[in-house]
N, C-alpha and C positions, 0 to 999 in steps of 0.2 A: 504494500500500500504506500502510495508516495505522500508524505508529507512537506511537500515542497508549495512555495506562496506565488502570486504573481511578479512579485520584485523580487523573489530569490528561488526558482526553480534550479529543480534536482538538475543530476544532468545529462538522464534519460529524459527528462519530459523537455528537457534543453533540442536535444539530439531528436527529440521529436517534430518539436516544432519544426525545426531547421527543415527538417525532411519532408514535412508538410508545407510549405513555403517553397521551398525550391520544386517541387510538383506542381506548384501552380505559377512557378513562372513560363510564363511565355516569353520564347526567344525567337530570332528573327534569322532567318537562313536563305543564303543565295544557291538558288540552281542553275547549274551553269551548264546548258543541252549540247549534245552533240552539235547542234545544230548552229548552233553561232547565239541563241537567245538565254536572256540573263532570265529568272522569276526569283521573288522575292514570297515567301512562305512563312508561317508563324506556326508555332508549335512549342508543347512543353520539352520536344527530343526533335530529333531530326525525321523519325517513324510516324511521329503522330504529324508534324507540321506535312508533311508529306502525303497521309493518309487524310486530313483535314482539306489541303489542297483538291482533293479527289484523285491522288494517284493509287496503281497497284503496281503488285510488282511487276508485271509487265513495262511497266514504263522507263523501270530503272535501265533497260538496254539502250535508250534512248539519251539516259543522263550520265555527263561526264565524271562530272562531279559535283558536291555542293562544301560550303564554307560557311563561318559566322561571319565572316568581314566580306565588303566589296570588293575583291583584291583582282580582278581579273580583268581584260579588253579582251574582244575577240577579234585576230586578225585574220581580217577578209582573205589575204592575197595567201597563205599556208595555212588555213582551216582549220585555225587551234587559237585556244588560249594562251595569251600572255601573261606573267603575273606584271602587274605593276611595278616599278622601282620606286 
């Protein structure tokens, strides 16, 4: 039984929290398609912004890759990703 207060939690119910709070964050992810096109997606993981988006896994043959940060151009003229400098 935990005896811990609002101004001084245990520190399971600490490690609780956290764990509940970070499941409800929402982060923001770039997909970066075979294709030359950027999408910008929101999700608690990469699975869910994903599956939120309406993809399946079918889709994934289609995507190069994704990132948390904007960090890519896609060049026209050799049909790939650049990173940034």
């Amino acid at each position: 039984m935990c005896i811990c207060t609002k101004d001084n939690p245990c520190p399971d119910c600490l490690i609780e929290e956290i764990q509940r709070r970070k499941a409800q964050t929402t982060n923001k992810y770039f997909l970066y398609w075979m294709d030359g096109n950027k999408e910008i997606v929101l999700g608690t993981s990469i699975e869910d912004a994903f599956t939120k988006a309406g993809y399946g896994a079918g889709a994934l043959r289609a995507l190069d890759f994704y990132s948390t940060e904007d960090s890519h151009d896609y060049d026209e003229v050799v049909h790939e990703w650049k990173k940034r400098t």
